[in-house]
MISE-848861 format. One record per atom (N, C-alpha, C): x, y, z negated; residue in one letter. Coordinates in pm, whole numbers, padded with zeros to 5 digits, always signed. Example, Ala and Ser with C-alpha at 12.3 -4.5 7.8 and 13.67 -1.06 7.14 Angstrom:
! residues 2
+01319-00569-00780a+01230-00450-00780a+01320-00330-00780a+01285-00225-00708s+01367-00106-00714s+01290+00003-00787s
! end
This chain:
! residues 288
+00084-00118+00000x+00000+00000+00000x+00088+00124+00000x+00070+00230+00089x+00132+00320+00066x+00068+00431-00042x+00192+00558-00019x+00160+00656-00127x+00011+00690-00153x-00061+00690-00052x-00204+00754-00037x-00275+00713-00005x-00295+00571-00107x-00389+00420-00135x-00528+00516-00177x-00602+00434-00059x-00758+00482-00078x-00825+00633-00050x-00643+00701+00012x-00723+00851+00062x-00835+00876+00169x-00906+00974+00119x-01052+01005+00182x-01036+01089+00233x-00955+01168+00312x-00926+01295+00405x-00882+01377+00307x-00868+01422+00203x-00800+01520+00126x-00679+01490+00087x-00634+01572-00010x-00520+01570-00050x-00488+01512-00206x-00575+01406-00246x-00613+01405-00369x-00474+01235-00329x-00411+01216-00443x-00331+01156-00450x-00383+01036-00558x-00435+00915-00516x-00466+00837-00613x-00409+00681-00633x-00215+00682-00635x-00166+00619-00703x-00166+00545-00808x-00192+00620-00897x-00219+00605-01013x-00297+00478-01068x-00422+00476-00967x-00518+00348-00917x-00443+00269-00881x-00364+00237-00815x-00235+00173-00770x-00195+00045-00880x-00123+00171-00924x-00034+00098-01053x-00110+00024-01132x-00246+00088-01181x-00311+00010-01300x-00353-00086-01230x-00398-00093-01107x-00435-00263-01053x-00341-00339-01046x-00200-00285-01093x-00132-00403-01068x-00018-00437-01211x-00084-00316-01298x-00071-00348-01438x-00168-00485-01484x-00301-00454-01446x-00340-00567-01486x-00355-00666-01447x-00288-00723-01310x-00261-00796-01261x-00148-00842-01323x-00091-00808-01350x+00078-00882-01464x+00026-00905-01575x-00038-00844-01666x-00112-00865-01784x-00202-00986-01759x-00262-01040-01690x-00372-01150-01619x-00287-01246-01551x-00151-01235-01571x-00070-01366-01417x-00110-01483-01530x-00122-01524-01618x-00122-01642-01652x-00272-01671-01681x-00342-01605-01667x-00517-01679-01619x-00514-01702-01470x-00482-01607-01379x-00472-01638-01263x-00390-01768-01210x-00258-01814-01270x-00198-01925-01273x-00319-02062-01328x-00352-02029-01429x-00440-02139-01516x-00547-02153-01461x-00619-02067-01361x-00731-02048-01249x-00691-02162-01116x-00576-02130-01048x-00458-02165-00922x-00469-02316-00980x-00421-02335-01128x-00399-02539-01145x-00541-02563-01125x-00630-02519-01205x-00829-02560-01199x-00874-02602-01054x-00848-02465-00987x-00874-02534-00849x-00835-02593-00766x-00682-02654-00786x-00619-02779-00716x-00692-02952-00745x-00745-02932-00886x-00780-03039-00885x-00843-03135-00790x-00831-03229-00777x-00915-03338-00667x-00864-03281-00506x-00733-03198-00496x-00660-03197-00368x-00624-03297-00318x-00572-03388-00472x-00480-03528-00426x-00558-03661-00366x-00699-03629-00391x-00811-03742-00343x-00867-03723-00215x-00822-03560-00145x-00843-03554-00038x-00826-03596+00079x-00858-03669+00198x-00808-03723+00278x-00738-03622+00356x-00612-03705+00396x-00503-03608+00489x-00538-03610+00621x-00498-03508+00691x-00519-03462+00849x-00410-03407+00907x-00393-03454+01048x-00279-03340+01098x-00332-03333+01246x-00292-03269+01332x-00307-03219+01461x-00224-03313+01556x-00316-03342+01596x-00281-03419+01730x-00295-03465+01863x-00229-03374+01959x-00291-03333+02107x-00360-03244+02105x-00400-03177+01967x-00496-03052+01977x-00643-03109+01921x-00611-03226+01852x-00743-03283+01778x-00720-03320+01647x-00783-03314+01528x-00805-03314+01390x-00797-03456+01402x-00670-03525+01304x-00690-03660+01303x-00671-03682+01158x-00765-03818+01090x-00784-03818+00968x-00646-03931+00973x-00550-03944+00902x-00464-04049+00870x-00469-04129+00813x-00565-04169+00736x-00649-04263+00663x-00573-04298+00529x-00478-04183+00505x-00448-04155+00332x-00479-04076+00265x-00469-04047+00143x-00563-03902+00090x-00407-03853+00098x-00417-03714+00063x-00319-03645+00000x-00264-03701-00067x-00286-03746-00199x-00170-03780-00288x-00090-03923-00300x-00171-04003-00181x-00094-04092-00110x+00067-04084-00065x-00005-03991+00025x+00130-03885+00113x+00217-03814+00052x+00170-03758-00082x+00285-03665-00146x+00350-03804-00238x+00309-03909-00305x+00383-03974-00378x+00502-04061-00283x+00475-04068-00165x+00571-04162-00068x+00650-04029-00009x+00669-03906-00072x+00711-03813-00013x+00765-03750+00128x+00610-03754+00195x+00597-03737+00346x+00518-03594+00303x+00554-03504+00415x+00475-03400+00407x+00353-03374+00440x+00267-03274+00357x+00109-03257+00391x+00073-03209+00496x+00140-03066+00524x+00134-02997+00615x+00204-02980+00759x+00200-02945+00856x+00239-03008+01022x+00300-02843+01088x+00315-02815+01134x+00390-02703+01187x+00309-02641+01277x+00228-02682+01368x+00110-02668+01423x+00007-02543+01394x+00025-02578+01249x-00171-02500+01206x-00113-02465+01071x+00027-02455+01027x+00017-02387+00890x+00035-02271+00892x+00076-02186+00768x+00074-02034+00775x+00245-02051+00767x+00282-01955+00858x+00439-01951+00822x+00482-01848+00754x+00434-01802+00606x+00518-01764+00506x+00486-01873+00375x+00449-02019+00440x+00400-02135+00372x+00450-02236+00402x+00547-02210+00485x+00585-02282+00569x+00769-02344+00469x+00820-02439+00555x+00953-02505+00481x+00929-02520+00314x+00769-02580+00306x+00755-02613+00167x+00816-02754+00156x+00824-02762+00026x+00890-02915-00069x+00751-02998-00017x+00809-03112+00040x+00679-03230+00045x+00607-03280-00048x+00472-03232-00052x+00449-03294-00142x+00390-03150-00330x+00461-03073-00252x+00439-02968-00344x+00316-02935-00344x+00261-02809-00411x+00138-02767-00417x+00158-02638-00296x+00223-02585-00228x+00268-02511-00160x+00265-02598-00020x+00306-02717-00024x+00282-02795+00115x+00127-02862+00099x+00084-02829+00007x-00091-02884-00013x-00153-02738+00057x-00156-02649-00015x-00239-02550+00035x-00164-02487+00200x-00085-02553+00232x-00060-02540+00399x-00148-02654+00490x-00183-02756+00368x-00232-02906+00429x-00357-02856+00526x-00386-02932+00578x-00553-02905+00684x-00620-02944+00631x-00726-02908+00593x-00879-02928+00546x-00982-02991+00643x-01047-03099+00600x-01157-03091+00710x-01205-03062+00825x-01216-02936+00815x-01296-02850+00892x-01199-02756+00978x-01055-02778+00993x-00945-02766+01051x-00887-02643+01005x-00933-02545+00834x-00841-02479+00846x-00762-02529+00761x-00695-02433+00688x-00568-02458+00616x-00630-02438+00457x-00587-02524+00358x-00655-02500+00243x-00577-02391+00166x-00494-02314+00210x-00453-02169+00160x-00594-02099+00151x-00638-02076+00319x-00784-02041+00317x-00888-02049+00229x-00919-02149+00181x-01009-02141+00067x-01004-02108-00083x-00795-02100-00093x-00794-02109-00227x-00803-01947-00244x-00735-01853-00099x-00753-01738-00094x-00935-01625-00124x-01036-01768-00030x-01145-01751-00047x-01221-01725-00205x-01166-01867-00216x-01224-01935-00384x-01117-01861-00498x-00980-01792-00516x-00929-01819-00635x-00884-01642-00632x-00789-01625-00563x-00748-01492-00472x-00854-01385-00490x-00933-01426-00372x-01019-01245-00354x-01087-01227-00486x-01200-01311-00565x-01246-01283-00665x-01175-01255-00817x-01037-01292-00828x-00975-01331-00915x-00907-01138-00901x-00893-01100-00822x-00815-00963-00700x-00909-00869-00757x-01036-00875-00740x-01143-00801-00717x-01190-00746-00881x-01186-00849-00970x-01247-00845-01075x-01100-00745-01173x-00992-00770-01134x-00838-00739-01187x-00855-00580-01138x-00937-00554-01017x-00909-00379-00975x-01058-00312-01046x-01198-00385-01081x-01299-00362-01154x-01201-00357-01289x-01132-00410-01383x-01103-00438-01491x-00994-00250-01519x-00918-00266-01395x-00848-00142-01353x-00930+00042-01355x-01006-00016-01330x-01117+00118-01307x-01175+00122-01448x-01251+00028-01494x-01327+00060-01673x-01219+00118-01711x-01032+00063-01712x-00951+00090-01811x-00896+00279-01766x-00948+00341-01624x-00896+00436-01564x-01001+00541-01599x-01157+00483-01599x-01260+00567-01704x-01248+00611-01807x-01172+00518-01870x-01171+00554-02047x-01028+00585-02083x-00915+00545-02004x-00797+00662-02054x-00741+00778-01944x-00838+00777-01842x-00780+00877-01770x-00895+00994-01677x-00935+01020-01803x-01114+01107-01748x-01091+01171-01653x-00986+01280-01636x-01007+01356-01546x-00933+01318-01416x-00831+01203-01394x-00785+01156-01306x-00948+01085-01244x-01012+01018-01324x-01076+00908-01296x-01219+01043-01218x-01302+01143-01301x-01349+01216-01233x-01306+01271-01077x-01169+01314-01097x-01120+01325-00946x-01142+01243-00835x-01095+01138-00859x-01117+01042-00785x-01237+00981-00719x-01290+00994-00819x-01521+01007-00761x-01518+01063-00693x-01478+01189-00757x-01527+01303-00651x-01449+01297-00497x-01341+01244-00495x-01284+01201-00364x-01348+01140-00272x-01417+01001-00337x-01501+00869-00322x-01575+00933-00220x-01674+01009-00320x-01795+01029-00295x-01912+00972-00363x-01798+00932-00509x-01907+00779-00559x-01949+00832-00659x-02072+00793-00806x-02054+00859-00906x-02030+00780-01012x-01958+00681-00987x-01918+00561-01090x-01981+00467-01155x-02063+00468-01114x-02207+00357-01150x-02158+00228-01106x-02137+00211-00969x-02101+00098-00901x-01936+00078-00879x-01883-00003-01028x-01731-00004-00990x-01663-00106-00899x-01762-00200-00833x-01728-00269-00713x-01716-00182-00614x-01850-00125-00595x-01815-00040-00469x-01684+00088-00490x-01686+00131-00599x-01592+00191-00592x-01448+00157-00506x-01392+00033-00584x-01305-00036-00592x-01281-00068-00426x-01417-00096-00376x-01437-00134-00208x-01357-00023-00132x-01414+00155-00132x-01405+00190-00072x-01239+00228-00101x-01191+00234-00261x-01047+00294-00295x-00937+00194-00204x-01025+00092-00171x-00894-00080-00061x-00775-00049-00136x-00779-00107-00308x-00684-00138-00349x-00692-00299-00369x-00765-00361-00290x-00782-00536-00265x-00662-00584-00228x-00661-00559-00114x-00558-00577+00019x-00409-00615-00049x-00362-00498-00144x-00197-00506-00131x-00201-00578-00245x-00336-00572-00351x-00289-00695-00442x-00339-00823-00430x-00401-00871-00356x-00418-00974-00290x-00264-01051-00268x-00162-00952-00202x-00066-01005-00162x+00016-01050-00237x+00028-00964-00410x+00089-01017-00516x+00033-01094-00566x-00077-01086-00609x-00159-01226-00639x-00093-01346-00610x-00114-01389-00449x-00048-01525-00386x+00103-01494-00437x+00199-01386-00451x+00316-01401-00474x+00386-01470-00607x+00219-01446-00682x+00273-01477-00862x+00242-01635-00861x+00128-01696-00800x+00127-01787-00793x+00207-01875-00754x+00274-01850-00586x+00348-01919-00530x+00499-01950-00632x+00541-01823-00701x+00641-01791-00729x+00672-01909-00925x+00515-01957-00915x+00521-01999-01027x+00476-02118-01007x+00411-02171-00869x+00363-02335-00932x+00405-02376-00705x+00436-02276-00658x+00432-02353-00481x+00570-02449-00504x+00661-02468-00553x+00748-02571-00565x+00676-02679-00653x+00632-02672-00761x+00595-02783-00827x+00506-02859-00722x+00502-03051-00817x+00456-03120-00754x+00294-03076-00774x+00219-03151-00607x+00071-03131-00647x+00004-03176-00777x+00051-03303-00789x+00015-03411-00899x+00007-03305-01056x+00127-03257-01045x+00153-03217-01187x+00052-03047-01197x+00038-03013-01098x-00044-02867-01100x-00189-02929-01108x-00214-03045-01073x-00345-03088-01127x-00365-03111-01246x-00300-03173-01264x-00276-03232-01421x-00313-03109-01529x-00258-03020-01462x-00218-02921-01571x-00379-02813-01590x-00472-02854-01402x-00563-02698-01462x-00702-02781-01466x-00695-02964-01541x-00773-03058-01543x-00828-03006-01637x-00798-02936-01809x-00885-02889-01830x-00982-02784-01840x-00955-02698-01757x-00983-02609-01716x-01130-02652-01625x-01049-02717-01484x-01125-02751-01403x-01264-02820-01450x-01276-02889-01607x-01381-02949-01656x-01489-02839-01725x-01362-02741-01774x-01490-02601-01867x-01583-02524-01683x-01493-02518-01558x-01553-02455-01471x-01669-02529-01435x-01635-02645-01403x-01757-02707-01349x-01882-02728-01437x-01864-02760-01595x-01946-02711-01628x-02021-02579-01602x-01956-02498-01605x-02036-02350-01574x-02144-02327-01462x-02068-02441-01363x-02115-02422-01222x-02297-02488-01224x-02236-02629-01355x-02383-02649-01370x-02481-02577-01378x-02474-02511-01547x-02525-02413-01597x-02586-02299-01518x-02474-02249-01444x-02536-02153-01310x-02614-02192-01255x-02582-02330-01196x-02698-02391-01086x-02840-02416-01154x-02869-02421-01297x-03003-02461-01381x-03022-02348-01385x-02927-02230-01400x-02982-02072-01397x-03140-02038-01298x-03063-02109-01181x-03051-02033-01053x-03167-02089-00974x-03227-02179-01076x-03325-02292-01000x-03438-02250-01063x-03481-02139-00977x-03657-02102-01014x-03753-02182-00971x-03751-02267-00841x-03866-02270-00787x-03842-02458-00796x-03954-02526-00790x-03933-02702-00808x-03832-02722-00646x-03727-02839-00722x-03679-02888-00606x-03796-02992-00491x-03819-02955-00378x-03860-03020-00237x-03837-03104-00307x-04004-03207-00262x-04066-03340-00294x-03960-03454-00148x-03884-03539-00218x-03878-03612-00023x-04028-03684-00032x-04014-03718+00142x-04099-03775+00193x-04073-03925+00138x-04191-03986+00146x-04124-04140+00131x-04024-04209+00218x-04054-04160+00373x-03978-04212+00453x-03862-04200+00380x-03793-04110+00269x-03669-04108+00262x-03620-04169+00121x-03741-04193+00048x-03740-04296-00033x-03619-04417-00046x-03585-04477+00024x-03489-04583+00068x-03375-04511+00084x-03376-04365+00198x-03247-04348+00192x-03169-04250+00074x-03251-04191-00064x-03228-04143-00119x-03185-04237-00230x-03251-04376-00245x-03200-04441-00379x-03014-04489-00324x-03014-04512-00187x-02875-04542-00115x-02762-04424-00144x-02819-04262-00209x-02724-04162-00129x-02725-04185-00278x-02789-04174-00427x-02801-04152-00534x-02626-04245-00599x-02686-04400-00510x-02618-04488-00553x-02450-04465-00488x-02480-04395-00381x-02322-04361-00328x-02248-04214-00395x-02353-04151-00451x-02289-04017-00550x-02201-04112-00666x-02269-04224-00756x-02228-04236-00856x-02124-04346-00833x-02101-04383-00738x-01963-04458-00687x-01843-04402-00621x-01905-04267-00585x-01765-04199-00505x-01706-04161-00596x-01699-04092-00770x-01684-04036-00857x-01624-03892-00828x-01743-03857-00776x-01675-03692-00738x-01735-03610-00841x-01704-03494-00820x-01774-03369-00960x-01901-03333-00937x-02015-03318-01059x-02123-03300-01031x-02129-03171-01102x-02212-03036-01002x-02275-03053-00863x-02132-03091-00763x-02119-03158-00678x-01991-03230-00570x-01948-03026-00499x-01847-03013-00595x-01793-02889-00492x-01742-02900-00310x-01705-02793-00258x-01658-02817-00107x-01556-02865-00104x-01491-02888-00186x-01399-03000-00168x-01415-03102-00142x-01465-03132-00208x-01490-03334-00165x-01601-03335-00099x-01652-03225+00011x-01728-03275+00055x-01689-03362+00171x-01571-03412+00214x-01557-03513+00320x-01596-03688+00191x-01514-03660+00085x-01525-03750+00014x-01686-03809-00064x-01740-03680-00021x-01895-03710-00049x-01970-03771+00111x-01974-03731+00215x-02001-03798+00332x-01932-03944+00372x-01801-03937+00312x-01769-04131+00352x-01840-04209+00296x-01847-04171+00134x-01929-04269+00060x-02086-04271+00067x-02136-04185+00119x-02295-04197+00183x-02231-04286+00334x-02161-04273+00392x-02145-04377+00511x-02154-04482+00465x-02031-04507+00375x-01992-04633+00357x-02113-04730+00255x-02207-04649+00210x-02326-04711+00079x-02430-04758+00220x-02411-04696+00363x-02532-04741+00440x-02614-04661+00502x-02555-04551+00472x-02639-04442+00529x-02630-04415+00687x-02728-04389+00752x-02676-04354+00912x-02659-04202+00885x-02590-04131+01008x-02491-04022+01000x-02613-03909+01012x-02724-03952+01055x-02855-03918+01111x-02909-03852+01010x-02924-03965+00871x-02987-03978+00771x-02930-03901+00685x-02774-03807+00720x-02709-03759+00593x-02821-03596+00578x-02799-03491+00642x-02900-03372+00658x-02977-03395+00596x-03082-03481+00604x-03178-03479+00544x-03200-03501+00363x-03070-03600+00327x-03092-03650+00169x-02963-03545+00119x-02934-03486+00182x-02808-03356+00111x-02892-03269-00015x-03039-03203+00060x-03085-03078-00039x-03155-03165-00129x-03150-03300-00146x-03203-03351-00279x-03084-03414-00413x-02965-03416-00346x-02870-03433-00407x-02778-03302-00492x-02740-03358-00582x-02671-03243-00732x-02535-03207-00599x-02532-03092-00501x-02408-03052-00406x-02457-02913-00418x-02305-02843-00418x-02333-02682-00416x-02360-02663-00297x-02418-02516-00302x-02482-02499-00149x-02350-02493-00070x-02244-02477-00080x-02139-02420-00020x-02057-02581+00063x-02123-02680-00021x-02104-02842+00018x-02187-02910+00068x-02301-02856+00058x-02413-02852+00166x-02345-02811+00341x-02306-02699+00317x-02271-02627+00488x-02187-02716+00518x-02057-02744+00435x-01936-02796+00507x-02000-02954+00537x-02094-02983+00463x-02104-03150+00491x-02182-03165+00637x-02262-03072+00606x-02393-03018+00753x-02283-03022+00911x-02155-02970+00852x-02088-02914+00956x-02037-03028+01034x-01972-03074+00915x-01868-03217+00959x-01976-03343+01027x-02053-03316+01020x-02239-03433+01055x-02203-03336+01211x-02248-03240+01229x-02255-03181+01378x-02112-03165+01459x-02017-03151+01386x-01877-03165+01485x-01897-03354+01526x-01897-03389+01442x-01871-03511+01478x-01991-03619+01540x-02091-03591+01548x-02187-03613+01619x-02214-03792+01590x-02208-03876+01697x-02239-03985+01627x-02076-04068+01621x-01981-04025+01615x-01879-04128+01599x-01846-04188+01478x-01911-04178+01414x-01872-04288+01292x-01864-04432+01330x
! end
C-alpha cells in the first residue's frame, strides 16, 4: 500500500489506518496461525489430483498418502508460483495441491481463512482508531464520505484489505508452509472441533422454515445416502472440503450419479457443499 492508502481525491493523509491494521494484525498472528492449522484439517483425506494433457486426473491416493511416501502434492502446471519449490508434502505444497474442482486449495484457504480473518483485523483497527484517535478518525469520515455507522463499509471503501491480505499469507506461510501437512493438522484438530461445532449451531440458527418433505420415490435413496454419511466419517454438517469425499461414498453405498442432486438438500451438508457436490455431478456427467 502506498503513502495515500484509501485517498478520496483530497489531500487528507490516512496512514495512520495503515499501521493500526497491521498493528493488529501482529497482535492476532497467533489466532490467525491457530485459524490456518483448523482449516487444514481433513486436507490429508483428500483425494489427490494433478493435470494431465490438460485434464483433472484423480490419482487414486488421498493427499496424505502422497505426502507420507514423500511425493509431491502440487504439479507445476496450475500452482501459484510464489508457492511454488515447496517441501513435499508440506502444508505449503498442500495448499498449492488441486482441489476438485481444478483450483488450487490456496484459493479457498484465501477464500475461507485470509479475507475474513483480514477483514475483521481492519474492523477491529477502526473501533480501536474511534476511540484513541477522534479527530484523526473524524477526518477520515469526513474524507469517506461515511458517518461511521457501518465499519465494514468503511473499511471497504479505505482498501486497506488488499496489502494486508498479503501479510496475512506471509505470517502464515512464514510460520507453518514448511511444516509437515500431517503435523499442522494435528495441531488446529482442536480447534477444528470447537468450529464445526459453531457451524452447527449456526446452521439450527438459521433454520426457520421445516426442512422439504422427500418424496417417497426417494425414500430408498435417502435411507442409502443416510447410511453412506455415517460410513464416510466426514464432519457433520460435511464442509466443502470433503465434498468429493462425500459424493464417492454416496457412489460407492449405491447411489446412481442421477440420484445424488436430489438426496443432497435432505442431508446435514453446508450450502457451500451442496454447490461444489452439484458441480462435480454436472462436470462429470455420467462417468462414474
Amino acid at each position: 500500500m502506498s503513502g495515500d492508502a484509501g485517498h478520496c481525491g483530497g489531500v487528507f493523509d490516512v496512514d495512520f489506518m495503515a499501521l493500526l491494521t497491521r498493528e493488529v494484525l501482529r497482535e492476532r498472528a497467533a489466532a490467525l496461525i491457530a485459524e490456518a492449522c483448523a482449516w487444514s484439517v481433513g486436507l490429508s483425506d483428500q483425494p489427490h489430483h494433478l493435470r494431465r494433457g490438460g485434464r483433472l486426473v484423480n490419482t487414486g491416493v488421498t493427499m496424505g498418502v502422497r505426502a507420507a511416501n514423500g511425493l509431491p502434492l502440487s504439479g507445476e502446471e496450475d500452482g501459484r508460483l510464489e508457492l511454488g519449490d515447496a517441501r513435499p508434502g508440506s502444508f505449503q505444497d498442500a495448499l498449492n495441491a488441486l482441489a476438485p474442482d481444478g483450483t488450487v486449495y490456496a484459493e479457498r484457504f484465501d477464500a475461507e481463512v485470509v479475507e475474513p480473518f483480514v477483514l475483521q483485523a481492519c474492523v477491529l483497527a477502526a473501533e480501536r482508531a474511534r476511540e484513541t484517535r477522534r479527530p484523526d478518525w473524524a477526518e477520515l469520515l469526513d474524507e469517506l464520505g461515511e458517518d461511521g455507522s457501518d465499519l465494514v463499509e468503511v473499511v471497504r471503501l479505505g482498501e486497506w484489505e488488499a496489502p494486508l491480505r498479503i501479510d496475512a499469507e506471509h505470517l502464515v506461510l512464514a510460520a507453518l508452509g514448511g511444516a509437515p501437512l500431517v503435523a499442522v493438522e494435528a495441531e488446529g484438530l482442536p480447534l477444528s472441533l470447537v468450529r464445526a461445532a459453531e457451524a452447527v449451531t449456526r446452521t439450527a440458527a438459521r433454520s426457520t422454515a421445516p426442512a422439504p418433505v422427500p418424496d417417497d420415490d426417494l425414500a430408498g435413496s435417502l435411507f442409502l445416502a443416510h447410511a453412506a454419511l455415517r460410513a464416510a466419517g466426514v464432519t457433520v454438517p460435511v464442509p466443502p472440503a470433503q465434498a468429493e469425499q462425500l459424493l464417492a461414498a454416496l457412489l460407492a453405498e449405491g447411489l446412481l450419479l442421477e440420484e445424488v442432486p436430489a438426496v443432497l438438500p435432505h442431508l446435514p451438508v453446508e450450502s457451500a457443499t451442496l454447490r461444489e457436490v452439484n458441480a462435480i455431478v454436472a462436470a462429470s456427467g455420467l462417468g462414474y
